[in-house]
C-alpha positions as CSV (number, residue, x, y, z in Angstrom):
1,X,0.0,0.0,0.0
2,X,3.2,2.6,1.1
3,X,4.3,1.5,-2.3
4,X,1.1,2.1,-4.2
5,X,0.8,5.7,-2.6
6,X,4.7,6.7,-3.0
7,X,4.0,5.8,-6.7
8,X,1.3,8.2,-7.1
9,X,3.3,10.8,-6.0
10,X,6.2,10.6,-7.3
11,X,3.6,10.2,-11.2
12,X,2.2,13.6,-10.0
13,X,5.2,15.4,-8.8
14,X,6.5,14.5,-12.4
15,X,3.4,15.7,-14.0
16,X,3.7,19.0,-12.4
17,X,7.3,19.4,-12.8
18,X,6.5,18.7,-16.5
19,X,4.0,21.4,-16.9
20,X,6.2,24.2,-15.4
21,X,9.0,23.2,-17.1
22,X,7.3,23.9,-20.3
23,X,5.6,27.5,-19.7
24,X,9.2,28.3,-18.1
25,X,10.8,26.7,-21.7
26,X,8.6,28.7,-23.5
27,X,10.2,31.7,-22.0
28,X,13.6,30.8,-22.4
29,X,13.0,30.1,-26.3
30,X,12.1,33.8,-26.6
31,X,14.6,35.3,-24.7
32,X,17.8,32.5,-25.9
33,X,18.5,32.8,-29.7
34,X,20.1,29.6,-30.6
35,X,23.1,29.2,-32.7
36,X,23.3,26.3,-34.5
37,X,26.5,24.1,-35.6
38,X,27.5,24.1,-39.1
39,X,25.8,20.9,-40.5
40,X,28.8,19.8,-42.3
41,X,30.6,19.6,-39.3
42,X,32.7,16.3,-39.2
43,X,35.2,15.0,-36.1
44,X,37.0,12.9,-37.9
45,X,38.8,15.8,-39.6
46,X,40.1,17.3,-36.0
47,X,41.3,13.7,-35.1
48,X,43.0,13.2,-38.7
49,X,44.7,16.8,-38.2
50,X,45.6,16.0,-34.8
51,X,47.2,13.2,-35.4
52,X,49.1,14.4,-38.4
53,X,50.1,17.6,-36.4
54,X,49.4,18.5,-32.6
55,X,47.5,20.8,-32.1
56,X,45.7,21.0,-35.3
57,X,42.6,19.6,-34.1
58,X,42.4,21.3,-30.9
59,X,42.6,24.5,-33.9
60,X,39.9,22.6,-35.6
61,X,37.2,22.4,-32.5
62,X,38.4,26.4,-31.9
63,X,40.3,25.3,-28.4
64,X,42.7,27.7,-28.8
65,X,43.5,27.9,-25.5
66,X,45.3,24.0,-25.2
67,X,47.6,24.9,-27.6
68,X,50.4,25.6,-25.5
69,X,49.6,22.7,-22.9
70,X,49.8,20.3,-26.0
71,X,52.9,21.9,-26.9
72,X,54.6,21.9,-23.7
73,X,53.3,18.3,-23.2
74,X,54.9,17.2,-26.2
75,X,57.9,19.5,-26.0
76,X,58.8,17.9,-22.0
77,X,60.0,14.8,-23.2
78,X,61.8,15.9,-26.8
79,X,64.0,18.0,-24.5
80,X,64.8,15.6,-21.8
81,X,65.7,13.2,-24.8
82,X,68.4,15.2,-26.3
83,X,69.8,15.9,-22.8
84,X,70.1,12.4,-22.0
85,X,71.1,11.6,-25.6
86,X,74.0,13.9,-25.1
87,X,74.9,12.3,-21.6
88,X,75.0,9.1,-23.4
89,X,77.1,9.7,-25.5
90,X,79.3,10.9,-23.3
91,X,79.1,8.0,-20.6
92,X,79.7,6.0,-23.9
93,X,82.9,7.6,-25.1
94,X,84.4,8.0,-21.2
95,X,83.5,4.5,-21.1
96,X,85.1,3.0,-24.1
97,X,88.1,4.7,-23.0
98,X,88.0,4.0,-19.7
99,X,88.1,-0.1,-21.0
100,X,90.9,0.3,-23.3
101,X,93.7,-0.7,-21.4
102,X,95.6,2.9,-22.2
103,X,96.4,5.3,-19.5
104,X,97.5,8.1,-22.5
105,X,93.9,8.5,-23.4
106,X,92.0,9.0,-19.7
107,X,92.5,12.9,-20.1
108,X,89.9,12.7,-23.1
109,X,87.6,11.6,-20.8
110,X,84.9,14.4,-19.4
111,X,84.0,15.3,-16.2
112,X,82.1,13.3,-13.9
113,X,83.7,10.3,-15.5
114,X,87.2,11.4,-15.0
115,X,86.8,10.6,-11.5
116,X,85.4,6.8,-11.6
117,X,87.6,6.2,-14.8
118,X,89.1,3.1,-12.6
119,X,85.4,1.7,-12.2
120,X,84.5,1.2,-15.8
121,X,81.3,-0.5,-14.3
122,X,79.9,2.4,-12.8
123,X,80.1,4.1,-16.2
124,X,78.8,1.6,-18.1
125,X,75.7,1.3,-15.3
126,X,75.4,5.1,-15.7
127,X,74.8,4.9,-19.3
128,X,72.6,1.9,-19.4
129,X,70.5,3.9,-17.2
130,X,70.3,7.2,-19.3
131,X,69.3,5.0,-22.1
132,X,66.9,3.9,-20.3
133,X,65.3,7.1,-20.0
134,X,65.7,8.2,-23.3
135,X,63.6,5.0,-24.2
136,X,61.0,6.5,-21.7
137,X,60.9,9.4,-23.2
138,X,60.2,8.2,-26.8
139,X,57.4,6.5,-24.9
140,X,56.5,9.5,-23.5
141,X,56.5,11.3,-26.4
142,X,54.5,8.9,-28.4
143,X,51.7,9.1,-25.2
144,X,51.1,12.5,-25.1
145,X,50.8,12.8,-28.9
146,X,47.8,10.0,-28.5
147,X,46.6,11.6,-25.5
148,X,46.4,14.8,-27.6
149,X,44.1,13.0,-30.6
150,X,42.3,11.9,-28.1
151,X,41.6,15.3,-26.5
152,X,40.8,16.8,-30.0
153,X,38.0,13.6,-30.8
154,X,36.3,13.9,-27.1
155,X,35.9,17.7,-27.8
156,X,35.2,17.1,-31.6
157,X,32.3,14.3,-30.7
158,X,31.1,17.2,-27.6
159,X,31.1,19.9,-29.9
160,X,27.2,19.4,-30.9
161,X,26.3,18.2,-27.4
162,X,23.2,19.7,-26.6
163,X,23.5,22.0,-23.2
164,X,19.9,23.6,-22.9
165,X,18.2,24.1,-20.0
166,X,16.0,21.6,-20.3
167,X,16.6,19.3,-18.1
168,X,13.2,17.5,-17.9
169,X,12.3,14.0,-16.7
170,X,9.3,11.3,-17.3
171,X,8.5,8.6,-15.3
172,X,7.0,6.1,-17.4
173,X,5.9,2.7,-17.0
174,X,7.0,0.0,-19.3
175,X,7.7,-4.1,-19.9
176,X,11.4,-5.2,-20.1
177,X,11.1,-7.9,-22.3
178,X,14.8,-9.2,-21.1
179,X,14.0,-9.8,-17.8
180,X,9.9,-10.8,-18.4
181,X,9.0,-7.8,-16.1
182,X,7.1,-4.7,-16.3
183,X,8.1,-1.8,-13.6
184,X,8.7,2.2,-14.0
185,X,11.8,3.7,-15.8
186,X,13.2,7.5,-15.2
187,X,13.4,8.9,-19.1
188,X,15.3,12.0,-20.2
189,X,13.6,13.0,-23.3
190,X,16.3,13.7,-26.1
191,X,16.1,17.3,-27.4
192,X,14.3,18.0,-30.3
C-alpha cells in the first residue's frame, strides 16, 4: 500500500514538474536565440589533423587555449631526450676509453667520469641507465601525442552536445522484455 501511494506521488510530482518546465521553456525560447553548428561539421577531420600535427585539431574544434599545454606536453620529453642523448654519449665515449687498457687517453675523458675512470662498471651502469630514460621518453612522447588525438576527438564528438536548460524528466511505466517484467523507468527526453 506505502508503495502504491509513494507511486502516485512521485507520477504527480513528475506531472507537475512537467508542466512548469514547459511555460518556463517557453520563455527561455524567446529570450535564448540559438546558434546552430554548421551541419557539415565532421570530427573525424580534428582527429585526422591532430594526429598528423598536434594541435591542429584542438585548432579545428576552436580550443585555442590548449595549444600551448599540447605543446609543452609534447615539447617535455623531446627536450629531456636530447639531454640524456648527449649524456650518453658521453658515458659512452668515457666509457670506451676507460676499457681500453691505455692510461695516455683518460685525459679525453669528461668530467664526472674522469673521476670513476678506474670503475668502468659504474660508467657503463650510468649509461645503461640514461638510455633507459631516453627510451621512456620516446614513450612518453608517443603518449602525449595520443593523449592529444584523443583530447581533439572527445571535444570534436562534444562539440554538438546539446546543453539547454531543459533538463526535464518522465516517469514512465513500461515491460522489459529481457528480464519478463514490467516496472517504471526514469526517461530523459532527447532534445528536439
Amino acid at each position: 500500500m506505502c508503495r502504491l501511494s509513494l507511486l502516485i506521488v512521485f507520477i504527480l510530482i513528475a506531472f507537475q514538474s512537467k508542466a512548469q518546465l514547459r511555460k518556463d521553456s517557453i520563455d527561455l525560447k524567446e529570450k535564448i536565440k540559438i546558434i546552430p553548428l554548421p551541419v557539415n561539421y565532421n570530427p573525424k577531420k580534428a582527429i585526422i589533423r591532430s594526429a598528423i600535427l598536434p594541435g591542429w585539431g584542438q585548432i579545428t574544434n576552436k580550443k585555442y587555449w590548449k595549444l600551448p599545454l599540447v605543446y609543452g606536453a609534447i615539447a617535455t620529453p623531446v627536450v629531456l631526450f636530447y639531454q640524456n642523448y648527449n649524456q650518453y654519449l658521453d658515458a659512452k665515449s668515457a666509457y670506451i676509453l676507460a676499457t681500453d687498457n691505455n692510461p695516455d687517453n683518460d685525459d679525453q675523458i669528461k668530467q664526472p667520469y674522469y673521476s670513476v675512470r678506474n670503475q668502468p662498471e659504474r660508467i657503463r651502469a650510468f649509461r645503461n641507465q640514461v638510455r633507459q630514460n631516453m627510451d621512456y621518453c620516446a614513450l612518453f612522447f608517443i603518449a602525449l601525442w595520443g593523449l592529444n588525438v584523443v583530447d581533439a576527438a572527445v571535444d570534436a564528438h562534444l562539440k554538438t552536445f546539446d546543453i539547454s536548460d531543459d533538463l526535464s524528466i518522465q516517469i514512465k511505466g513500461g515491460y522489459s522484455p529481457s528480464a519478463r517484467t514490467s516496472g517504471i523507468s526514469i526517461v530523459v527526453p532527447l532534445s528536439k
